[in-house]
C-alpha positions, 0 to 999 in steps of 0.5 A: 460413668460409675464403671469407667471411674471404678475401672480407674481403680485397676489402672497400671500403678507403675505406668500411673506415677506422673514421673514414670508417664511421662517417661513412657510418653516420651519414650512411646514417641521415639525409638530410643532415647539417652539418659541425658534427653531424657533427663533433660525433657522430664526434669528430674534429677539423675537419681530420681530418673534412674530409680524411676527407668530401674522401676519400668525396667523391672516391670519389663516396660523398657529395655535399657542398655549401657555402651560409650560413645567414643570414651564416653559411656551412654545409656538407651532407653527404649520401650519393650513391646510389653511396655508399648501395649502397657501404655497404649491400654494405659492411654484407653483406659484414662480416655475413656475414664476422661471420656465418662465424665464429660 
């Protein structure tokens, strides 16, 4: 049990913050995502998402890119190959971290 706690402490603290989870987990989930599903399943503000996709993005975890649709302009997200292996050892890591306490 005191191996998988203490491994918590090498736990990937840009996928760890709870906003930036969930975005990783949304994102796992689908091929890509807009700004404005994304802003609409998380709840944060547009600010507090584009700080925290700025973040996943310099990290290299997702790919963001800016086009229009029609007039309107759009932005995509998706993750990266990096950002999907990042959360899937994330993902292991809490499991088996969970796991230990049981």
């Amino acid at each position: 049990m005191a191996n998988s706690l203490r491994d918590l402490a090498g736990i990937d603290r840009i996928i760890h913050e709870p906003a930036r989870t969930l975005i990783m987990a949304i994102l796992y989930a689908v091929e890509s995502a807009d700004f404005t599903y994304l802003l609409r399943e998380t709840g944060l503000t547009k600010g507090n998402l584009s700080a925290h996709l700025a973040r996943l993005e310099e990290a290299g975890y997702i790919k963001i890119e800016k086009g229009f649709r029609g007039k309107v302009p759009q932005t995509t997200c998706s993750l990266t190959k990096a950002g999907r292996a990042a959360f899937e050892g994330y993902r292991a890591q809490m499991k088996r971290a969970i796991d230990s306490m049981l």
